[in-house]
Backbone atoms as SQL, in Angstrom:
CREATE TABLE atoms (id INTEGER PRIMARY KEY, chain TEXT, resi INTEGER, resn TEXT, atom TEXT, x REAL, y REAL, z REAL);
INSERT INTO atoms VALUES
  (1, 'A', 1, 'UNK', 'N', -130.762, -17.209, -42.463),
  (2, 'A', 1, 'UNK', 'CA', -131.919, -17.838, -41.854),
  (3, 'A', 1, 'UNK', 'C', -132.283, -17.129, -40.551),
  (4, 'A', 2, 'UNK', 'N', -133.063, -17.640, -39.989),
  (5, 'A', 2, 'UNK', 'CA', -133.782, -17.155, -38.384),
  (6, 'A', 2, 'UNK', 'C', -133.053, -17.418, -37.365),
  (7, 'A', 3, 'UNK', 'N', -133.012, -16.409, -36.399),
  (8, 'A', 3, 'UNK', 'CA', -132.539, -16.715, -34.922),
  (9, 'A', 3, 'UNK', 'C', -133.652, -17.131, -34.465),
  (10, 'A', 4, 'UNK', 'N', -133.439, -18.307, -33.444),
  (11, 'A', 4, 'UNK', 'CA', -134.653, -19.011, -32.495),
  (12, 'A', 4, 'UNK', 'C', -134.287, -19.132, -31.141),
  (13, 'A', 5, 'UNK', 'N', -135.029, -18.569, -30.449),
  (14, 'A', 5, 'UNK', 'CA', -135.026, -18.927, -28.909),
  (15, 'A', 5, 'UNK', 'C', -135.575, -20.015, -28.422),
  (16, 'A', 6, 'UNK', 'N', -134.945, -20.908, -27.986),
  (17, 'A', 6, 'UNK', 'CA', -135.481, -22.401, -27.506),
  (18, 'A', 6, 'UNK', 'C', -135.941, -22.201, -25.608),
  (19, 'A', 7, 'UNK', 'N', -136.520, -22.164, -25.002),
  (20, 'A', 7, 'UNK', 'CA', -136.435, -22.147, -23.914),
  (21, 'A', 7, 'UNK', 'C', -137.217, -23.326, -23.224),
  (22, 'A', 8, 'UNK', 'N', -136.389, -24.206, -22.750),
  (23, 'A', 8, 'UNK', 'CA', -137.318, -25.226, -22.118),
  (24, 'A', 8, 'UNK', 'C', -136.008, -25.761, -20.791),
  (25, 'A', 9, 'UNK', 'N', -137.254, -26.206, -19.641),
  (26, 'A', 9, 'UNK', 'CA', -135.871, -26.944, -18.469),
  (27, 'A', 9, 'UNK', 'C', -135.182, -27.981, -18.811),
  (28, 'A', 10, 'UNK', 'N', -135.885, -28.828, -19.865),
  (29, 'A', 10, 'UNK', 'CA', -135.550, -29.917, -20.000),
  (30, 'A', 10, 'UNK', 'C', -134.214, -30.081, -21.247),
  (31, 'A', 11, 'UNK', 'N', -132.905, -29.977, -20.993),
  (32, 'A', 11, 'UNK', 'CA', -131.605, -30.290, -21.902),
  (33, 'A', 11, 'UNK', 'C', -132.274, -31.238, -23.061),
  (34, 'A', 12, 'UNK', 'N', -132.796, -32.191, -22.738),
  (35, 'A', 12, 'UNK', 'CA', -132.628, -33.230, -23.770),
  (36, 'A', 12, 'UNK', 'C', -133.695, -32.658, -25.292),
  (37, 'A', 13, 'UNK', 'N', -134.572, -32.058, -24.817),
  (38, 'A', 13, 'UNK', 'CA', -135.714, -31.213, -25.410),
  (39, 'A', 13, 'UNK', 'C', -135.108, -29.890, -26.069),
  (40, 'A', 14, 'UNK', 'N', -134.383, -29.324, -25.835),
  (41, 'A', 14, 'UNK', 'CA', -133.648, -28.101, -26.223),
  (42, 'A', 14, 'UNK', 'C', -132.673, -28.527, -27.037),
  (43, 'A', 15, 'UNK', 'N', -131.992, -29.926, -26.818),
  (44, 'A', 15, 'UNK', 'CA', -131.092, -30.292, -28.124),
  (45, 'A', 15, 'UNK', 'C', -131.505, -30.686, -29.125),
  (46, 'A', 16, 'UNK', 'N', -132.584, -31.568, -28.978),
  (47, 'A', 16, 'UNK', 'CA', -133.360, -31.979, -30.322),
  (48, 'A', 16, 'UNK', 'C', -134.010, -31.322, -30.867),
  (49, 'A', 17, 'UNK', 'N', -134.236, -30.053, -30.759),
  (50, 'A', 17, 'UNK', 'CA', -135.357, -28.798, -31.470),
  (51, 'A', 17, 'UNK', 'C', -134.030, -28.302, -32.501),
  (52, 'A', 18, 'UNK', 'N', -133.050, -27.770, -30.967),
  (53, 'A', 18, 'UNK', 'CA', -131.998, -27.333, -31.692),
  (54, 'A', 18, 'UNK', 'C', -131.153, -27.604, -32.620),
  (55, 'A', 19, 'UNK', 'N', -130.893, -29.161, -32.414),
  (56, 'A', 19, 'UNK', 'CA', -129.953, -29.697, -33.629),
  (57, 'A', 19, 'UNK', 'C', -130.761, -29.660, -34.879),
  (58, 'A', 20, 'UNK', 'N', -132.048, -30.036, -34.376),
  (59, 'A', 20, 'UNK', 'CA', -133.074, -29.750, -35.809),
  (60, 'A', 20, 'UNK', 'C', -132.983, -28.672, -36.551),
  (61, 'A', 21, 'UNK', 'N', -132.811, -27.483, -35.927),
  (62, 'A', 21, 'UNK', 'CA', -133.199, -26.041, -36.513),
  (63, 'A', 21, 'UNK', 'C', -132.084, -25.502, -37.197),
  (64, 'A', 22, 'UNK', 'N', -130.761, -26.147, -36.559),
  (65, 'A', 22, 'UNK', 'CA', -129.009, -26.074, -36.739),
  (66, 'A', 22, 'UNK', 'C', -128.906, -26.690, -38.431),
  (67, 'A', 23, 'UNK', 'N', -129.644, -27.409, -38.231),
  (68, 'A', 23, 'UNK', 'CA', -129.388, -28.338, -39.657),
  (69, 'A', 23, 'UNK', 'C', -129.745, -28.042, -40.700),
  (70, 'A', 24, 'UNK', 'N', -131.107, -27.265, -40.508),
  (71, 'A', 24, 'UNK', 'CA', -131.858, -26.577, -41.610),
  (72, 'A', 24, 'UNK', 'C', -131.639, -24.851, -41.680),
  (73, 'A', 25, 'UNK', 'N', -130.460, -24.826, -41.074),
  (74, 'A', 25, 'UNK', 'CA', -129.666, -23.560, -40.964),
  (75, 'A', 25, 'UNK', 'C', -129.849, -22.596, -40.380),
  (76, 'A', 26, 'UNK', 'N', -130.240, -22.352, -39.426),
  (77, 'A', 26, 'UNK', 'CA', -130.871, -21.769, -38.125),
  (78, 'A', 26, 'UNK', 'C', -130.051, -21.197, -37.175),
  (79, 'A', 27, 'UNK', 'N', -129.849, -20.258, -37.021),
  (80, 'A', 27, 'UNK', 'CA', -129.342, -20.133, -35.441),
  (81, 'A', 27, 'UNK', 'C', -130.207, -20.090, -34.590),
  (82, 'A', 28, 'UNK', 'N', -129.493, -20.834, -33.405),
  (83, 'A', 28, 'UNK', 'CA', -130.410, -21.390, -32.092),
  (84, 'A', 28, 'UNK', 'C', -129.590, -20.746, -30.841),
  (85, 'A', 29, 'UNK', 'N', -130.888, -20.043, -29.652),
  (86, 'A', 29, 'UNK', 'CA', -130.442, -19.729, -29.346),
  (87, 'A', 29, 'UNK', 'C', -131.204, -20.374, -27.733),
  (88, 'A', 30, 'UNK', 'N', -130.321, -20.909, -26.759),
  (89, 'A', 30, 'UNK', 'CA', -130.868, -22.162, -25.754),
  (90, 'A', 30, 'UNK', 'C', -131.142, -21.020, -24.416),
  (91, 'A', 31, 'UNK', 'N', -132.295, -21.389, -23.609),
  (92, 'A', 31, 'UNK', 'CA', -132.354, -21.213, -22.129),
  (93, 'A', 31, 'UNK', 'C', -132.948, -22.265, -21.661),
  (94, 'A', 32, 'UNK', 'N', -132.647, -22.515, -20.394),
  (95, 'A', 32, 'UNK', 'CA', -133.180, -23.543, -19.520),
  (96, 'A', 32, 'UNK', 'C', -134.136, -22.969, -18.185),
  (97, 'A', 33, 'UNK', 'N', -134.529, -21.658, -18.585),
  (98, 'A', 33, 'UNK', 'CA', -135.461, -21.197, -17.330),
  (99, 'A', 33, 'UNK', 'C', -135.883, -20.298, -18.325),
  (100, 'A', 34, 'UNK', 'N', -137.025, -19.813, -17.501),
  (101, 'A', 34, 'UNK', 'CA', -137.936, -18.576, -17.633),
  (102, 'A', 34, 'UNK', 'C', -137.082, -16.898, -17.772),
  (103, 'A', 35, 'UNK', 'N', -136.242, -17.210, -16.837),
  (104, 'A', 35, 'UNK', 'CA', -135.333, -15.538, -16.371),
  (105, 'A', 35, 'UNK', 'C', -134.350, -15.693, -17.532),
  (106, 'A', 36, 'UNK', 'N', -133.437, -16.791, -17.685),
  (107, 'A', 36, 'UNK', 'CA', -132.529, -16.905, -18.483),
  (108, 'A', 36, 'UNK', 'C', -133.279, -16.297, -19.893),
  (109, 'A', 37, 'UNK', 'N', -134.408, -16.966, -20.450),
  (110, 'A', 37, 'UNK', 'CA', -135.054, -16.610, -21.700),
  (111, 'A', 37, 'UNK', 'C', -135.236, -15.333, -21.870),
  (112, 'A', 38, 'UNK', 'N', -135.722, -14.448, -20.747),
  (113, 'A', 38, 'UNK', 'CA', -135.961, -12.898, -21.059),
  (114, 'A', 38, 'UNK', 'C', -134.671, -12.648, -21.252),
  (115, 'A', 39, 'UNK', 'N', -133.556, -12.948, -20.341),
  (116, 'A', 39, 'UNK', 'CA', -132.287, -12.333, -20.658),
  (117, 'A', 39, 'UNK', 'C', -131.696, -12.690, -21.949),
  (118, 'A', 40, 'UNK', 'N', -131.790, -13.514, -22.791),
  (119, 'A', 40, 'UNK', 'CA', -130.868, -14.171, -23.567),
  (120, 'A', 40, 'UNK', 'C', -131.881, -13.008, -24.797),
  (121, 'A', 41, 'UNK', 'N', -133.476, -12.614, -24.659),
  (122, 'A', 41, 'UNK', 'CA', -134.346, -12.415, -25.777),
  (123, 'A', 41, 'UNK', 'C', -133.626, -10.737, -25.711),
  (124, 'A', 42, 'UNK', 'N', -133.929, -10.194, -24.246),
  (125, 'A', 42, 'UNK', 'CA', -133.197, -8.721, -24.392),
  (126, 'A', 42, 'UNK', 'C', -131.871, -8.658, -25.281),
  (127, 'A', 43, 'UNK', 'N', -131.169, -9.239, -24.808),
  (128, 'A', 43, 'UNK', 'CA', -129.637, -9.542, -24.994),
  (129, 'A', 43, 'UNK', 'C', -129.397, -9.493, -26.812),
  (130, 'A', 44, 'UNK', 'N', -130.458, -10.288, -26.848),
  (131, 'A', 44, 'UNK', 'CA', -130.548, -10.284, -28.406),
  (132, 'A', 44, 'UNK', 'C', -131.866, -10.358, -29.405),
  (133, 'A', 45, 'UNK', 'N', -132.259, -8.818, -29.039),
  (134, 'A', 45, 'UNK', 'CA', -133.531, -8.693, -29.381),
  (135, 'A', 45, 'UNK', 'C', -133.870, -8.109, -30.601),
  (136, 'A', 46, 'UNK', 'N', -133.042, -7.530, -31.871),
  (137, 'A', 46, 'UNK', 'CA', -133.038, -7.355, -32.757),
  (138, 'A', 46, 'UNK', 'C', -132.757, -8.662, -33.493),
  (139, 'A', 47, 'UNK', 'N', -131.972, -9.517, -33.611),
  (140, 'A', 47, 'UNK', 'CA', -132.167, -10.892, -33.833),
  (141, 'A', 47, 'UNK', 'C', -132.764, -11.875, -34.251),
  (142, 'A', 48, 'UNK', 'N', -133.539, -11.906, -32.924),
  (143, 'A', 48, 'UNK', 'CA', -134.269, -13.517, -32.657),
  (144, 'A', 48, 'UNK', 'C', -136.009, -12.932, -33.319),
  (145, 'A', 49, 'UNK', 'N', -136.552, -14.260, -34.116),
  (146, 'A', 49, 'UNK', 'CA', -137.646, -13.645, -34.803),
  (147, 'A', 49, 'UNK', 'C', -138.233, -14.664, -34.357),
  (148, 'A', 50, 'UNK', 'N', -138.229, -15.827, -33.756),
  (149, 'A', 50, 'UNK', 'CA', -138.866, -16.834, -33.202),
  (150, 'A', 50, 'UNK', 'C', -138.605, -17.318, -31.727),
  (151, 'A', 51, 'UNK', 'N', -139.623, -17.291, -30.523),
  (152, 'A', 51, 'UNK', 'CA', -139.170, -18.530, -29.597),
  (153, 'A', 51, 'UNK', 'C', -140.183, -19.399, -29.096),
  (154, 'A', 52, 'UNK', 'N', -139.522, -20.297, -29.139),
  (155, 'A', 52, 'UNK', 'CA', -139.956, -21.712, -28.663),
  (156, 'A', 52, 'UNK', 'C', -140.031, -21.943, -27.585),
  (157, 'A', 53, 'UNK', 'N', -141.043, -21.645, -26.551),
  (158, 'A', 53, 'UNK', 'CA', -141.199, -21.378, -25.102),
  (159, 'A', 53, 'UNK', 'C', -142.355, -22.931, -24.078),
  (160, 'A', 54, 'UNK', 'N', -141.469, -23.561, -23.442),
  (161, 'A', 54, 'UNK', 'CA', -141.744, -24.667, -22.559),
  (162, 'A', 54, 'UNK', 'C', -142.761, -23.573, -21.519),
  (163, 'A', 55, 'UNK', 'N', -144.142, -24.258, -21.562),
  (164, 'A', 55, 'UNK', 'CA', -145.383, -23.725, -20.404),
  (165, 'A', 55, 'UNK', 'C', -144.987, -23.995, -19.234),
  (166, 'A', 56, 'UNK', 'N', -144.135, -24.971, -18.351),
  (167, 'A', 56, 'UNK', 'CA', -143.991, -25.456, -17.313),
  (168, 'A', 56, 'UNK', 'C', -142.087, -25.522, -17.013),
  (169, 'A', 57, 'UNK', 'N', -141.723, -24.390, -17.120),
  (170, 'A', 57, 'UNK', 'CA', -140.626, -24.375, -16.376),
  (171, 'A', 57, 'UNK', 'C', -140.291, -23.529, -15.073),
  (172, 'A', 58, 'UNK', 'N', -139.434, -24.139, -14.508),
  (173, 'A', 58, 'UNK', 'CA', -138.841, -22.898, -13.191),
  (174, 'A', 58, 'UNK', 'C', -138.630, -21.143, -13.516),
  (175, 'A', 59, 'UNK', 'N', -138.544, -20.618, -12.202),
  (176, 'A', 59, 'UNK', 'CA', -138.756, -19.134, -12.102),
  (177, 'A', 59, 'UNK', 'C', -140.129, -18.738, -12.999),
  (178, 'A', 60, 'UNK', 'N', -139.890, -18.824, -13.671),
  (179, 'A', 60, 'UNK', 'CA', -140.834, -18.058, -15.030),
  (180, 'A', 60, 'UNK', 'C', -141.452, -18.681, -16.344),
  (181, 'A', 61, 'UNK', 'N', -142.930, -19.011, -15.948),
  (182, 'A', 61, 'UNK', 'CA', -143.367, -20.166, -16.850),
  (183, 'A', 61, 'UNK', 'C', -143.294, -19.467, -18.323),
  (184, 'A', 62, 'UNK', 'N', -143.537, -20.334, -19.183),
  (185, 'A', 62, 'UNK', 'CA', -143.409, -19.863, -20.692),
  (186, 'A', 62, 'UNK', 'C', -144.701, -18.681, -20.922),
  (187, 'A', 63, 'UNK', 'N', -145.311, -18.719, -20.216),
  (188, 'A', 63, 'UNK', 'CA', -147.098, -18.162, -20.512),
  (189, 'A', 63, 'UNK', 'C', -146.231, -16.103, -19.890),
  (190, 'A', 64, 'UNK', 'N', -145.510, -16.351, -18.891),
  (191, 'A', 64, 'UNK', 'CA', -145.173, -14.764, -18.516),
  (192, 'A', 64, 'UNK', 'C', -144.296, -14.639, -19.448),
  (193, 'A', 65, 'UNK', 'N', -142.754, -15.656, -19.851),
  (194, 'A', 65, 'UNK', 'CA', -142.120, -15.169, -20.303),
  (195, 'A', 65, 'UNK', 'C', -142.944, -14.555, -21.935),
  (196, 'A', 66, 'UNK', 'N', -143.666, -15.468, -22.393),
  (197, 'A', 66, 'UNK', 'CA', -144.568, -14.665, -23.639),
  (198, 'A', 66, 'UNK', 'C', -145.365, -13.298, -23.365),
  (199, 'A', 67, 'UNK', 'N', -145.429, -13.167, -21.911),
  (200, 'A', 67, 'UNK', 'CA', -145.860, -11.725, -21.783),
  (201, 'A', 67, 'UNK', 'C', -145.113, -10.688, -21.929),
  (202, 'A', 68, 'UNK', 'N', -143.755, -10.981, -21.334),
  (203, 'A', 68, 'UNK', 'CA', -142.407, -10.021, -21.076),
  (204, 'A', 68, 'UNK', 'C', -142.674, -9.754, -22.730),
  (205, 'A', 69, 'UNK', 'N', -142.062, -10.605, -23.530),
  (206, 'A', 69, 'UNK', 'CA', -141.304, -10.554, -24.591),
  (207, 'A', 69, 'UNK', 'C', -142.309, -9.650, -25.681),
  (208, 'A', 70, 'UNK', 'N', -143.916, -9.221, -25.258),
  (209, 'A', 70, 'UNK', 'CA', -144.598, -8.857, -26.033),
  (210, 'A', 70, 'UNK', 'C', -144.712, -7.709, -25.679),
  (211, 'A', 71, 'UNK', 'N', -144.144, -7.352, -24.471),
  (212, 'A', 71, 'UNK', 'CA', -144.184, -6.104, -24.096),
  (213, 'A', 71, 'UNK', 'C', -143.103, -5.109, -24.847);
């Protein structure tokens, strides 16, 4: 199945995507900031074919980190 990047500040929001995606056989892969998400997407960028990016988090809103990651 798919690697997924979840990135949102909010824990409680990142578990329930995730346990969702876990179940239907998914690997999930969690950040809780903007910086963390580029790092976790570099880190594992052959991989991950999906992320799930929160518009309103710290350091680095979802709208740049979708810029980084398209670059």
């Amino acid at each position: 199945m798919a690697t997924i990047l979840i990135a949102d500040d909010e824990q409680l929001i990142r578990k329930l995507i995730g346990d969702q995606l876990t179940r239907e056989g998914h690997k999930v892969l969690e950040a809780e900031d903007g910086i963390q998400a580029i790092s976790l997407f570099k880190a594992n960028i052959k991989e991950i074919q999906l992320c799930i990016l929160d518009i309103m988090m710290p350091e680095m809103d979802g709208y740049e980190v979708c810029r980084e990651v398209r670059k």
